[in-house]
DOKE-382562 format. One record per residue (C-alpha): x, y, z; residue number from 1. Coordinates in steps of 0.1 Angstrom, whole numbers, plus 2048, in hexadecimal, padded with zeros to 3 digits. Layout:
BEGIN
<site x="X" y="Y" z="Z" i="NUM"/>
...
//
This chain:
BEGIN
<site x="D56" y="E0F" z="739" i="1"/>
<site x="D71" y="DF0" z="736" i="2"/>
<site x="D59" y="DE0" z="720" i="3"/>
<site x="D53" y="DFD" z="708" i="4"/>
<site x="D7E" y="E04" z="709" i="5"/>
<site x="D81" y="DDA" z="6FA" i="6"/>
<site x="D63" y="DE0" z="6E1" i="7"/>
<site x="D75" y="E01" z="6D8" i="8"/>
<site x="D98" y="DF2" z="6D2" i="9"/>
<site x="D89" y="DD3" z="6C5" i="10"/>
<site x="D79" y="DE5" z="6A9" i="11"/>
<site x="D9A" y="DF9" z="6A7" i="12"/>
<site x="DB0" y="DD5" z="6A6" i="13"/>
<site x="D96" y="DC6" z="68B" i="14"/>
<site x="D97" y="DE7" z="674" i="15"/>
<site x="DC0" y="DE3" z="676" i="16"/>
<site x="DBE" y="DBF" z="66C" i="17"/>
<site x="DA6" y="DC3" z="64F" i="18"/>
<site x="DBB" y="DDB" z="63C" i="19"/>
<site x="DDB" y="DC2" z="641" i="20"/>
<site x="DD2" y="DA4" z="634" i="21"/>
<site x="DEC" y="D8A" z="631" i="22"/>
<site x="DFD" y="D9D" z="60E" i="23"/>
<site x="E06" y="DB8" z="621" i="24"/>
<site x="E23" y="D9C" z="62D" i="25"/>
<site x="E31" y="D94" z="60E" i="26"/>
<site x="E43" y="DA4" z="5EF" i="27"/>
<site x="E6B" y="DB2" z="5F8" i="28"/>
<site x="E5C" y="DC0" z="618" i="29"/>
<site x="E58" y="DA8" z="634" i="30"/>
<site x="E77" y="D91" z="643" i="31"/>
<site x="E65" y="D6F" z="642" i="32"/>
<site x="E55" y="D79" z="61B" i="33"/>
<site x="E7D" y="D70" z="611" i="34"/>
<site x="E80" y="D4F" z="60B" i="35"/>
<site x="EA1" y="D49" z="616" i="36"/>
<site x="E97" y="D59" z="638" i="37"/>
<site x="E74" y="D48" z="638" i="38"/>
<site x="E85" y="D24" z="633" i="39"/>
<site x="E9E" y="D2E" z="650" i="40"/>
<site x="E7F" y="D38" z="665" i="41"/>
<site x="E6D" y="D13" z="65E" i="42"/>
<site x="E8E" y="CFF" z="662" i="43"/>
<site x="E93" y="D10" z="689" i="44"/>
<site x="E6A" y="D0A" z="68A" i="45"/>
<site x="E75" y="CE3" z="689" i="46"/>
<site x="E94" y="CE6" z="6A1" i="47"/>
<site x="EA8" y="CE1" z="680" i="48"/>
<site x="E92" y="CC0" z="671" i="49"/>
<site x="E8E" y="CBE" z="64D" i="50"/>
<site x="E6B" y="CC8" z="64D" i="51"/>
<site x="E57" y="CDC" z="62F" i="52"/>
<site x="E4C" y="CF4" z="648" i="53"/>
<site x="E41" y="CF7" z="66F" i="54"/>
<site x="E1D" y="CEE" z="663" i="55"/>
<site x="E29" y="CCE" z="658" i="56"/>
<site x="E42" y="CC8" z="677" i="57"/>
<site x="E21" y="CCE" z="68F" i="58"/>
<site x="E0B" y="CBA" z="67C" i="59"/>
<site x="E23" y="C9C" z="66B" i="60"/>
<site x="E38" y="C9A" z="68B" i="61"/>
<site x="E20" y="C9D" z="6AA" i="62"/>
<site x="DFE" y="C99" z="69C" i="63"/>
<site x="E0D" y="C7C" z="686" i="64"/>
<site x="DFC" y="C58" z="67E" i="65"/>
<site x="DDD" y="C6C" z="691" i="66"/>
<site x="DD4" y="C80" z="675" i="67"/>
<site x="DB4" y="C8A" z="669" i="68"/>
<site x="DAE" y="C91" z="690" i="69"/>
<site x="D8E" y="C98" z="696" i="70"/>
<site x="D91" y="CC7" z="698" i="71"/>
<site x="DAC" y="CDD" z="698" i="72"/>
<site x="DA8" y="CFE" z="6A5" i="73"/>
<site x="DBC" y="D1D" z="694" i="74"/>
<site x="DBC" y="D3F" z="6A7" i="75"/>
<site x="DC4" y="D5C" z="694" i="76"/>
<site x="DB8" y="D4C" z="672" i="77"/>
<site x="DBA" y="D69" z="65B" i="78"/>
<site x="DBA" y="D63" z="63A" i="79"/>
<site x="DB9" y="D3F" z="640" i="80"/>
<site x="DDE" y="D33" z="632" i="81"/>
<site x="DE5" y="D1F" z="652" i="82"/>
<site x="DC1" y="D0F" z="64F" i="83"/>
<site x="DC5" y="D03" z="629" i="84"/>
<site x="DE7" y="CF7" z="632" i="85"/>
<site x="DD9" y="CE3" z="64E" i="86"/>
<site x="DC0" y="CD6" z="637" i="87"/>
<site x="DD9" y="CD0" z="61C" i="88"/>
<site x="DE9" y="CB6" z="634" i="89"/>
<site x="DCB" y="CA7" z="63E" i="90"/>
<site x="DCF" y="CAF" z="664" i="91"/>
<site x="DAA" y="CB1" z="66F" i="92"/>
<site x="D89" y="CAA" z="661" i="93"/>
<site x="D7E" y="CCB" z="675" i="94"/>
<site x="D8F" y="CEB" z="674" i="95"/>
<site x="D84" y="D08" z="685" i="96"/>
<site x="D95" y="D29" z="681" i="97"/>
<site x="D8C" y="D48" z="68C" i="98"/>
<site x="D95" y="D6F" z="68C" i="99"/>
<site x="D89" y="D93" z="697" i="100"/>
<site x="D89" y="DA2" z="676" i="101"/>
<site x="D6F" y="D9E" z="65A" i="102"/>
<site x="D80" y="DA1" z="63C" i="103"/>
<site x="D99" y="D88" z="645" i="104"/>
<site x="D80" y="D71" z="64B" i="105"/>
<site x="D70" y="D76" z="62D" i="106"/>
<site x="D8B" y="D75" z="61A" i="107"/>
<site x="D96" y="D50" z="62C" i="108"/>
<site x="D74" y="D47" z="626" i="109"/>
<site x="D75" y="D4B" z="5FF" i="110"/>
<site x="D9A" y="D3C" z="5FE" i="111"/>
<site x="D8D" y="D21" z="60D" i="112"/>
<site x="D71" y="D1D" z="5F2" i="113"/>
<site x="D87" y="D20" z="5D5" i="114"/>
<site x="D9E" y="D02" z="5E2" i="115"/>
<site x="D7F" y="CEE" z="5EA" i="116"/>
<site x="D86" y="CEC" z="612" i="117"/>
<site x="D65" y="CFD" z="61B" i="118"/>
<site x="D57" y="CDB" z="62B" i="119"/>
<site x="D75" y="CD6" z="640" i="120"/>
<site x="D7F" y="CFE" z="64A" i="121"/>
<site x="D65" y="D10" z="661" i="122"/>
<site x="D6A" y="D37" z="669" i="123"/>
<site x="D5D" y="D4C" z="682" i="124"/>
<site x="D62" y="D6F" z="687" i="125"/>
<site x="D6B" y="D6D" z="6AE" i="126"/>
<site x="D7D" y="D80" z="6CA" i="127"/>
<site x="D8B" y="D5F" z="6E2" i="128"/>
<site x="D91" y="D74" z="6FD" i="129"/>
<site x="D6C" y="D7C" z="6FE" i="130"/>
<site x="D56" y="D69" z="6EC" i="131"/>
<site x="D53" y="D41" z="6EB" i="132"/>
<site x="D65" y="D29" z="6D6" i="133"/>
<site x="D57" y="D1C" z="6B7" i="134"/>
<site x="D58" y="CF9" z="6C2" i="135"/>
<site x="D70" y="CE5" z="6DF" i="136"/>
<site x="D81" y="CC6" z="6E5" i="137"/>
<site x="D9C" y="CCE" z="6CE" i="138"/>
<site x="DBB" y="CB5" z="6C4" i="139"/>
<site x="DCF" y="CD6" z="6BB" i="140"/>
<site x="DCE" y="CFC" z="6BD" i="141"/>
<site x="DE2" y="D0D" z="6AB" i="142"/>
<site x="DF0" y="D36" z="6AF" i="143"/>
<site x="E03" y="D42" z="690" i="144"/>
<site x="E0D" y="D65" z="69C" i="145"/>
<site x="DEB" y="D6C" z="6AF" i="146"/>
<site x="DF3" y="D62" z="6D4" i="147"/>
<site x="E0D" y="D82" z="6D5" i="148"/>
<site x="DED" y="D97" z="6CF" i="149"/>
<site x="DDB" y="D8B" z="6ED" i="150"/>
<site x="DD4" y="DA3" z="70A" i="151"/>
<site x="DCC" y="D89" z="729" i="152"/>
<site x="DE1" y="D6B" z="721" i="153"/>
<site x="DDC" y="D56" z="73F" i="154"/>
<site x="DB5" y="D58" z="73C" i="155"/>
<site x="DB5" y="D51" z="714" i="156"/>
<site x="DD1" y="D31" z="719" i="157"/>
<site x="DBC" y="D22" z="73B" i="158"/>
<site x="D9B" y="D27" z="720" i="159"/>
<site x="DB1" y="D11" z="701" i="160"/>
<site x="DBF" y="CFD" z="71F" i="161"/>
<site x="D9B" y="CEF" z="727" i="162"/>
<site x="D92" y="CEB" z="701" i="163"/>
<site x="DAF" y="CD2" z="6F8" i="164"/>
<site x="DB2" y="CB0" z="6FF" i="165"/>
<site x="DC8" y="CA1" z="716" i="166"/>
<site x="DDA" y="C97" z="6FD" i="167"/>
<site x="DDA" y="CAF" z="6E2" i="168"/>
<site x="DF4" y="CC8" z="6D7" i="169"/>
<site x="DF7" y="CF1" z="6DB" i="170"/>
<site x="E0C" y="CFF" z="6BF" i="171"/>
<site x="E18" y="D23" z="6C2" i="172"/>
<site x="E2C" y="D31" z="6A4" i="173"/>
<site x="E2F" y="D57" z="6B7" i="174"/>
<site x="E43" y="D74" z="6BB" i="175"/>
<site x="E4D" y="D76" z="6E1" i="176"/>
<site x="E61" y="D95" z="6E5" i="177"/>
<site x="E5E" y="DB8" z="6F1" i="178"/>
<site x="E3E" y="DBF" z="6F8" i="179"/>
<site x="E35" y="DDD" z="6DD" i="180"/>
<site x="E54" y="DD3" z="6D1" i="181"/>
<site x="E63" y="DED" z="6EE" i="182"/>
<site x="E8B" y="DDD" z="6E5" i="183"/>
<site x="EA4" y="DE0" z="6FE" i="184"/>
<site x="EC3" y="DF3" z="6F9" i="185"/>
<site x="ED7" y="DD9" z="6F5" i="186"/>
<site x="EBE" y="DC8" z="6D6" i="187"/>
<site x="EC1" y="DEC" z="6C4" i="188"/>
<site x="EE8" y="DE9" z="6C9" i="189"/>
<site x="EEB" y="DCE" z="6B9" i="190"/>
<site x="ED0" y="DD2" z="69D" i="191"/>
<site x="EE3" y="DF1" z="693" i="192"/>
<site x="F04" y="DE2" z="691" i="193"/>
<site x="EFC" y="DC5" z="67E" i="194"/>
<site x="EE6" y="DDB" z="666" i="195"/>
<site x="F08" y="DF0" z="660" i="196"/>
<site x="F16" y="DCC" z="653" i="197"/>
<site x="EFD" y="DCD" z="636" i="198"/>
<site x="F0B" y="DDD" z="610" i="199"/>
<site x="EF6" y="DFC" z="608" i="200"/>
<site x="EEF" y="DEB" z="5EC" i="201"/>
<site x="EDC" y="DCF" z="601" i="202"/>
<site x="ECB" y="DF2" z="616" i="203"/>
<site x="EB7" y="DFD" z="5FB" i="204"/>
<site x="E90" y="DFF" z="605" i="205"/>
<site x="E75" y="DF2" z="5F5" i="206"/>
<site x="E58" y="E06" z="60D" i="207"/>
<site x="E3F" y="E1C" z="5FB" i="208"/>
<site x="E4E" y="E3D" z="60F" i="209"/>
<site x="E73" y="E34" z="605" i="210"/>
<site x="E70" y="E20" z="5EA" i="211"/>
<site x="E97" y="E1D" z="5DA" i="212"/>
<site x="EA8" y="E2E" z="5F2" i="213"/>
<site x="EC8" y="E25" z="60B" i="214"/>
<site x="EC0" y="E1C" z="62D" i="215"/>
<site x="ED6" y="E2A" z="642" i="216"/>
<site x="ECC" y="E21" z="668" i="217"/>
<site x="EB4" y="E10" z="672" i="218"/>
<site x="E92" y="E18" z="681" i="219"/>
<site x="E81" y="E08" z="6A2" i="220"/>
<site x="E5F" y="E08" z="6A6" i="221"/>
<site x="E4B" y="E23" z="6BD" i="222"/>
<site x="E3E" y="E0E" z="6D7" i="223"/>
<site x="E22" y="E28" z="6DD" i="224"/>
<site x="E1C" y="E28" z="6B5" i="225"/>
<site x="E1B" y="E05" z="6B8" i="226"/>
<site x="DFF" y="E04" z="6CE" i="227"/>
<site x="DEC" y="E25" z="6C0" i="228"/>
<site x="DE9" y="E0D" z="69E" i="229"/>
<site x="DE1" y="DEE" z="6AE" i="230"/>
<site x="DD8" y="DEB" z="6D2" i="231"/>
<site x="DDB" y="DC6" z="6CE" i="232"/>
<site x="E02" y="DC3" z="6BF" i="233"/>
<site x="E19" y="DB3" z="6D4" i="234"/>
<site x="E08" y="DBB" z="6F6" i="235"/>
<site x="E12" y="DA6" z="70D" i="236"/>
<site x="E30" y="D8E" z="6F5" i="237"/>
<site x="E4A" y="D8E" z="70A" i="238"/>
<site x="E33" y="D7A" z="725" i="239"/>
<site x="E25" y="D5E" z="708" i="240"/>
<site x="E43" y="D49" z="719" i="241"/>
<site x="E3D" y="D48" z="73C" i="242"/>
<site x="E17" y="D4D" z="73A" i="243"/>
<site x="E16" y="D29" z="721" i="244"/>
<site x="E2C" y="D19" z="73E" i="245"/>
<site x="E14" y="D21" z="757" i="246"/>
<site x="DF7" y="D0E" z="742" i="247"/>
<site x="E06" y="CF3" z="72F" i="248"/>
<site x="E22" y="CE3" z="72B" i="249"/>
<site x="E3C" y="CEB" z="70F" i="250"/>
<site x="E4A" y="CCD" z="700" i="251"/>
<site x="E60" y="CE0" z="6E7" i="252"/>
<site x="E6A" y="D01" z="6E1" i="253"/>
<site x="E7E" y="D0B" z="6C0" i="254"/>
<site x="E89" y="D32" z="6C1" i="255"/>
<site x="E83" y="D3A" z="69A" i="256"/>
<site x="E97" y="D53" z="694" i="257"/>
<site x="E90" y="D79" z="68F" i="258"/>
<site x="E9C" y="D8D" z="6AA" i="259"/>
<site x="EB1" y="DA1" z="695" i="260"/>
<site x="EA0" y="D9E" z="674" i="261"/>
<site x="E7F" y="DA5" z="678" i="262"/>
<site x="E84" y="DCE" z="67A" i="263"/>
<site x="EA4" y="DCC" z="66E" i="264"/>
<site x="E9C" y="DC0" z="64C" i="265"/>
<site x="E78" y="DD0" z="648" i="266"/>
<site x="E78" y="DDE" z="628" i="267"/>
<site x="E9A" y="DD1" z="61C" i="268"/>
<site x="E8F" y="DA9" z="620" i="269"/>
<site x="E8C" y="DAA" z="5F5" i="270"/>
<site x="EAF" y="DAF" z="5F0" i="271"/>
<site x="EBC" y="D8D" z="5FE" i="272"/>
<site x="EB9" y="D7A" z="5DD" i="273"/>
<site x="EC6" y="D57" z="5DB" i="274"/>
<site x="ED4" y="D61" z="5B7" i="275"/>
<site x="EE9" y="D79" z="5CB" i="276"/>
<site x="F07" y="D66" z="5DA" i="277"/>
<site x="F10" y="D80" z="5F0" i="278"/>
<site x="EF3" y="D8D" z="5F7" i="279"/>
<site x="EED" y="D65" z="606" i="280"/>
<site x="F0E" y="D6A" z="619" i="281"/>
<site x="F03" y="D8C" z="628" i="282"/>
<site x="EE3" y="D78" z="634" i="283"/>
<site x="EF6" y="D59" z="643" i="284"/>
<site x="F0A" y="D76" z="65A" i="285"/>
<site x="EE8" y="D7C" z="666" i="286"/>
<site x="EDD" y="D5F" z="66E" i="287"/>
<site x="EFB" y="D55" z="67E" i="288"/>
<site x="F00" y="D75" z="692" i="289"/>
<site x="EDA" y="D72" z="69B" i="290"/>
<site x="EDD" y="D4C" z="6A9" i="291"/>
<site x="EFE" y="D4D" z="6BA" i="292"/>
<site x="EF1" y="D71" z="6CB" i="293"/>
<site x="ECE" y="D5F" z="6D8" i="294"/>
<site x="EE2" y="D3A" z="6DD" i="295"/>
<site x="EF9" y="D4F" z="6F7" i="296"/>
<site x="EDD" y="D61" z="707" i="297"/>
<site x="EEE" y="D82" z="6FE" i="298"/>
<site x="EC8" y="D87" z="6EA" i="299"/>
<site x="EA9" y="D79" z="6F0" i="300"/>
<site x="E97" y="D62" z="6D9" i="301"/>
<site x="E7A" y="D77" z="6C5" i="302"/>
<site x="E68" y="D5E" z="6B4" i="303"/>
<site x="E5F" y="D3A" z="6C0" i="304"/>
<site x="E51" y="D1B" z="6B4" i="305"/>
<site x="E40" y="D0E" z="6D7" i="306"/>
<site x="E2F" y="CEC" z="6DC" i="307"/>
<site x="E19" y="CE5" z="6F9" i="308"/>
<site x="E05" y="CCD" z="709" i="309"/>
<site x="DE9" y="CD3" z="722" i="310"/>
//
């Protein structure tokens, strides 16, 4: 019966992710598809050094003068961005990445082709949390908003634990709050008020349903919606933390930002236009709100660059 109920959301978790492929987080939609926001996001990712993004901080300032190491493993691969980036930067002369759904797969697979990476890429269609890696001995693994989606997280991180070397590197780049993103009172306070800060002007939507219209409040997520449309989102985030202590040991950690903006400007993200003057100032009262809130502990940190070392 337990085995049927993990084939059954599985199959449920893999159908979700092959009808959002990685375009479904882009356009005027998504917080981190704004540029301003996104270079915010990678500068935090770096703890504030003047890198092009946190691909190249984990690769140009851990893996370094080491580079090609010999494989890379990427969980959560799905269209395969992180994996040609890798390759772009000649980090490995062996990636592996891997992915429960199909399509994304395929998809990484055929990007992969076009840019002429196919002999250094692999992909496998693979649950981790069940099934055996495609290879081991890695220098570096690498989660890119995957490890949040995990349901046992001390048995998958004592499984990578045993397939890195002793000296190679974990990098997480994850959301670690609220599990189903259930926010606390005090998060929805304070989302609300800041959102009241924003010009209508700056509210309007950009969503299919409500395309053009004001935003007026804003909307939290349904924890038990959340989990009817995928069983694996955010089921067990707000452990990531304490469960990577327990296995590794972090040698940095770089909150990212996000705690406010990720629901707060869904849909909205579009308007923040660098040709906008104030629409940049409106944003900066964001950011600043956001980091002096999390630096003071009255908020937690959302999102997290993490490295780790068995």
């Amino acid at each position: 019966m337990v085995e049927q109920e993990r084939r059954n959301s599985d199959s449920k978790v893999a159908e979700y992710w092959n009808e959002h492929t990685d375009e479904t987080y882009f356009g005027e939609t998504y917080w981190l598809a704004n540029p301003v926001i996104n270079r915010h996001h990678q500068l935090k990712a770096a703890g504030g050094r003047d890198y092009e993004s946190w691909v190249n901080f984990s690769v140009q300032h851990f893996l370094g003068e080491q580079c090609p190491v010999e494989r890379v493993l990427s969980i959560g691969s799905g269209d395969g961005a992180l994996e040609r980036h890798l390759a772009s930067l000649n980090t490995a002369r062996h990636i592996d990445g891997i992915d429960l759904a199909p399509k994304r797969i395929e998809i990484a697979r055929q990007e992969a082709v076009k840019v002429g990476m196919q002999d250094t890429i692999h992909y496998s269609v693979c649950n981790v949390e069940t099934n055996p890696f495609p290879g081991s001995d890695y220098d570096a693994i690498y989660f890119n908003s995957s490890l949040h989606h995990m349901s046992d997280l001390d048995a998958i991180l004592s499984k990578f634990s045993a397939e890195l070397k002793q000296d190679g590197y974990l990098f997480v780049n994850e959301y670690i709050g609220p599990n189903r993103f259930a926010f606390s009172d005090r998060e929805k306070e304070v989302m609300q008020s800041v959102f009241k800060l924003i010009p209508e002007k700056y509210r309007v939507s950009h969503a299919e349903h409500d395309r053009g219209q004001i935003r007026r409040q804003m909307h939290y997520p349904d924890p038990a919606e959340v989990e009817r449309v995928d069983p694996s989102e955010a089921i067990h985030s707000e452990e990531i933390v304490d469960a990577l202590k327990r296995h590794f040991k972090i040698e940095e950690f770089n909150y990212t930002g996000g705690t406010l903006m990720q629901f707060m400007l869904l849909d909205i993200a579009g308007n923040f236009r660098e040709s906008d003057a104030e629409s940049m100032q409106i944003l900066q009262l964001i950011f600043d709100i956001e980091d002096t809130l999390v630096a003071s502990g009255d908020l937690l940190p959302h999102f997290a660059m993490i490295i780790a070392r068995p």
